[in-house]
C-alpha positions in Angstrom: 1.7 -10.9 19.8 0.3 -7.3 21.0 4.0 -5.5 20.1 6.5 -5.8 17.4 9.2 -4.6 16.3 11.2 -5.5 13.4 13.8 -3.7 10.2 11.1 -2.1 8.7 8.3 -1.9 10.8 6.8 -2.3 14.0 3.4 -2.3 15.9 2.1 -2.1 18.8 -1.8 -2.6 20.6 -3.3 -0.5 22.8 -7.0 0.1 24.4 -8.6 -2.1 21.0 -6.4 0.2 18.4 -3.2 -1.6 16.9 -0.7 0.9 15.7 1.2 -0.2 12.5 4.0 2.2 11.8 6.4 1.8 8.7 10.0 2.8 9.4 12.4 2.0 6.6 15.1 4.5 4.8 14.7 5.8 3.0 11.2 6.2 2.0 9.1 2.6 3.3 10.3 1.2 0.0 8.5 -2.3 -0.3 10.9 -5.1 -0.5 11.6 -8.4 0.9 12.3 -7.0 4.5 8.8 -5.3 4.9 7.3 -8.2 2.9 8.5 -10.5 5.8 7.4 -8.1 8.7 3.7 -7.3 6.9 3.2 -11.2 7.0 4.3 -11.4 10.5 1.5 -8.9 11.2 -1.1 -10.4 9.0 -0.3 -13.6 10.9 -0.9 -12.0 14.0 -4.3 -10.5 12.9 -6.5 -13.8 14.0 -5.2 -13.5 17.4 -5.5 -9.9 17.7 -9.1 -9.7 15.8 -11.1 -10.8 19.1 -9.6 -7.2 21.5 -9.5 -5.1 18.3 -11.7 -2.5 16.6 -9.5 -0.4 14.3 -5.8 -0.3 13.1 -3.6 2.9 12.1 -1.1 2.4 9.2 1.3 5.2 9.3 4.7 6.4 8.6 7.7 7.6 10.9 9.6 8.6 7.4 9.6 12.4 6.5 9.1 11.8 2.4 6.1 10.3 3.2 3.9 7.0 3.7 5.8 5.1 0.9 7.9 5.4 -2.7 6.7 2.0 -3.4 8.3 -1.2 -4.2 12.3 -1.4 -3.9 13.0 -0.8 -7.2 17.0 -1.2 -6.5 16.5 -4.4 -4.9 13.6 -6.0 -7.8 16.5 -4.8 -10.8 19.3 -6.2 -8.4 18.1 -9.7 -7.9 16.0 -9.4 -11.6 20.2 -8.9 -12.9 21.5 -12.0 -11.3 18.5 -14.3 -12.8 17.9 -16.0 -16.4 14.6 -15.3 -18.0 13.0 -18.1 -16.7 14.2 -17.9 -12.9 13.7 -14.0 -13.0 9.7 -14.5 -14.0 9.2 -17.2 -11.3 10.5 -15.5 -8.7 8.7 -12.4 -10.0 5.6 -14.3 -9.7 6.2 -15.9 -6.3 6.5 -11.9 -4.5 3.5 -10.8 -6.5 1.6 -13.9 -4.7 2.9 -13.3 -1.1 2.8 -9.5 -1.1 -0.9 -10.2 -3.0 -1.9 -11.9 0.3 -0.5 -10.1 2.7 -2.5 -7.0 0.8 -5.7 -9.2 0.8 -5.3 -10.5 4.4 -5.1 -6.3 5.3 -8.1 -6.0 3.0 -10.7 -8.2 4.4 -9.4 -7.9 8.8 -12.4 -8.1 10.7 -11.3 -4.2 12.4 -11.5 -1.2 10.9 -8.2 0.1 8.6 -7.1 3.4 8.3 -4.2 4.3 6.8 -2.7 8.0 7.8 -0.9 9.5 4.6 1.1 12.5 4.8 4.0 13.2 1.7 4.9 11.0 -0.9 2.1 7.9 -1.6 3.1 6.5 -4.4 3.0 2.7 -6.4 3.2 -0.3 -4.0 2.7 2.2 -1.1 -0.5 4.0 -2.4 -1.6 0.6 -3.5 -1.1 -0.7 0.8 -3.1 2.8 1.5 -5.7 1.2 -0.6 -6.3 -1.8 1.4 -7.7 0.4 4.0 -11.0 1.1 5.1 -10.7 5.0 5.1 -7.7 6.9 4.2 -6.7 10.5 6.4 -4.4 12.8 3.9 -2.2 15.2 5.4 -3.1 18.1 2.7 0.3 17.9 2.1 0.2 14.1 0.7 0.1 13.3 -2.9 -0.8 9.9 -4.6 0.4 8.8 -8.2 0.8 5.1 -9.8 3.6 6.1 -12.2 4.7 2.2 -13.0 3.9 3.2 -16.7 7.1 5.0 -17.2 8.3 1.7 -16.1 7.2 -0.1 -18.9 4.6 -1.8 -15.9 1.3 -1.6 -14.5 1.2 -1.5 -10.4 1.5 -5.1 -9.6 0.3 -5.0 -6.0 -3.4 -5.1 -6.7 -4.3 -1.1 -6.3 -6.1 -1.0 -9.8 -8.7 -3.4 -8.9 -9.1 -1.7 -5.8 -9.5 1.5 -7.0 -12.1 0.1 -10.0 -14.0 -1.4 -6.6 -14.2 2.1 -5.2 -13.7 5.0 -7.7 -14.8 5.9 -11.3 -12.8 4.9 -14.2 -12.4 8.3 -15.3 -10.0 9.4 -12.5 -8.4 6.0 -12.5 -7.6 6.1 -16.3 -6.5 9.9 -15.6 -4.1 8.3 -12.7 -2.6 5.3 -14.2 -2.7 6.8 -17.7 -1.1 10.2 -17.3 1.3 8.7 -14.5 0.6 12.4 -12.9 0.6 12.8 -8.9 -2.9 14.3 -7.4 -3.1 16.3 -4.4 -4.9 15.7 -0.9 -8.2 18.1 -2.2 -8.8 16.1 -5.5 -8.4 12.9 -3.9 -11.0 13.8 -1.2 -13.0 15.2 -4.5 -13.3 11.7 -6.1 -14.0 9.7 -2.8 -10.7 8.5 -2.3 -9.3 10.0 0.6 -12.1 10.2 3.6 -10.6 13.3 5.4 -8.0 16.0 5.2 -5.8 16.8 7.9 -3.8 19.7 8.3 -0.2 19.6 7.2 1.5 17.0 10.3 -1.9 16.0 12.2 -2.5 12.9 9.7 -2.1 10.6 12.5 -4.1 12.5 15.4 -6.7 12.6 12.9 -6.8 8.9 12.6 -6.3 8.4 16.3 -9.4 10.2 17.3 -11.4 8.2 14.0 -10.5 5.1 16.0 -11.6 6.3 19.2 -14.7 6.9 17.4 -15.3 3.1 16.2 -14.0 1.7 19.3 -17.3 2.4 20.7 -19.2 0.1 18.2 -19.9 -3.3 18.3 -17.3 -5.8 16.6 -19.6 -7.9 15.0 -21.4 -5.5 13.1 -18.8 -3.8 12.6 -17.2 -6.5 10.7 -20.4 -7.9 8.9 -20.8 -4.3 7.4 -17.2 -4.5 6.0 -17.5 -7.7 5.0 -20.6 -6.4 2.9 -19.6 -3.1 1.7 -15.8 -4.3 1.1 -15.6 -7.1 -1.3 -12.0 -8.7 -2.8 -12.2 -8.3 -6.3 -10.0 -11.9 -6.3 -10.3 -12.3 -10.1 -9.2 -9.2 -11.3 -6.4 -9.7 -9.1 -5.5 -12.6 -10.3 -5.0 -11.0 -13.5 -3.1 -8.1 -12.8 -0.5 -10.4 -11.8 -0.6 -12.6 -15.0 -0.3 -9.3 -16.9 2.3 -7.8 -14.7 4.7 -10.7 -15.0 4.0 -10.8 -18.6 5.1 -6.8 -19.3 7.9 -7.6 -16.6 9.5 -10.1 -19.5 10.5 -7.3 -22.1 13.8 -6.3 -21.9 12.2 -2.5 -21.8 11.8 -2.8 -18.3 14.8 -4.1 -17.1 16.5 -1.4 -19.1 13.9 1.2 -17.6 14.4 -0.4 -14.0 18.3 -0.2 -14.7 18.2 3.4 -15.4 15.9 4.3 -12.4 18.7 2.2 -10.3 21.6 4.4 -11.8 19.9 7.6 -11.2 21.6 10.4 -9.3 18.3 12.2 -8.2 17.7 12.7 -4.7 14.0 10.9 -5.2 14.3 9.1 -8.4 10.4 7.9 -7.6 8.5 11.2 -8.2 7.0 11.3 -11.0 
């Protein structure tokens, strides 16, 4: 399937370069909708792998790439659920949104994910799957699940322990503070800046650029330089479903849901 389009997001291939844009009000919240649609796509990737050399993950949403996970709809069905059914259920998203992430991860083609505005939780933790990430110098990235009561639950420590130094990852999950486009480019974690609105020409001419090398290599150097930390992952979710059964966080999650600010999400 070359083209897609579905509630939350579509794609489309063109000339070796699949296009994966995230379009859901009101700010690519992760929930069960995009879930669906990411494993749509990552089921699509073996049959696109052979014609491809890079895909562009991007936003059409003007706050920015992503708030995260849908908060409103985790403490909606979370409300309905006994203890017991609440942490199953819990656990059975954190698998399927952990593979989907992983399946991203580890494609054969090049990922790059083209951030502009708000990056933030579950959505800076999809930017993180990527192979290189282009920041509008307008973007900002920020974990703040600890005000929560939680960790981020959709594998972006582990990837960011892979990559970065722990000193700016305790800073960012510790503090809960948002950084800008320049210090993320300063620690390594953003690959190029962009000014404010090219973000995704940026990208498009860095794929051009890899389109002109050959697949396999391509792949085999990813492959080497890219690893899966699969047991830390693991844990992250065994520790996230075990912080998700306080009752803090369902109050926490409950007074996020009741808020009356425009973007409840920034930090």
């Amino acid at each position: 399937m070359k083209s897609f389009t579905g509630k939350a997001l579509r794609w489309e291939w063109r000339d070796g370069v699949i296009e994966l844009t995230l379009d859901r009000e009101p700010a690519n919240e992760i929930g069960l909708a995009m879930l669906g649609e990411l494993e749509q796509f990552v089921a699509a990737i073996g049959a696109l792998a052979p014609e491809t050399s890079a895909c562009i993950i991007y936003s059409e949403r003007k706050h920015g790439f992503s708030a995260g996970a849908d908060l409103r709809e985790l403490y909606q069905t979370a409300a309905q659920l006994s203890e017991k059914e609440r942490l199953s259920g819990l656990r059975a998203f954190l698998v399927r949104i952990h593979a989907v992430f992983n399946a991203i991860d580890a494609a054969p083609f090049t990922t790059i994910a083209a951030v502009h505005g708000v990056c933030f939780g579950g959505g800076f933790e999809l930017a993180l799957t990527c192979d290189i990430i282009v920041a509008d110098k307008m973007a900002r990235f920020a974990f703040p699940e600890l005000r929560l009561g939680l960790i981020p639950g959709f594998g972006g420590i582990p990837r960011l322990k892979r990559d970065l130094g722990n000193a700016f990852i305790r800073d960012l999950l510790l503090t809960g503070r948002s950084v800008n486009a320049s210090r993320a480019q300063a620690v390594g974690l953003v690959a190029q800046i962009a000014a404010e609105g090219e973000a995704l020409r940026i990208a498009r001419a860095t794929a051009a650029q890899i389109v002109k090398f050959d697949g396999i290599t391509r792949a085999a150097a990813k492959k080497f330089i890219k690893p899966i930390p699969h047991e830390d992952l693991r844990r992250e979710i065994d520790l996230f479903c075990e912080l998700f059964a306080r009752p803090t966080v369902m109050a926490a999650l409950k007074k996020f849901v009741e808020s009356t600010d425009a973007m409840p999400y920034l930090p």
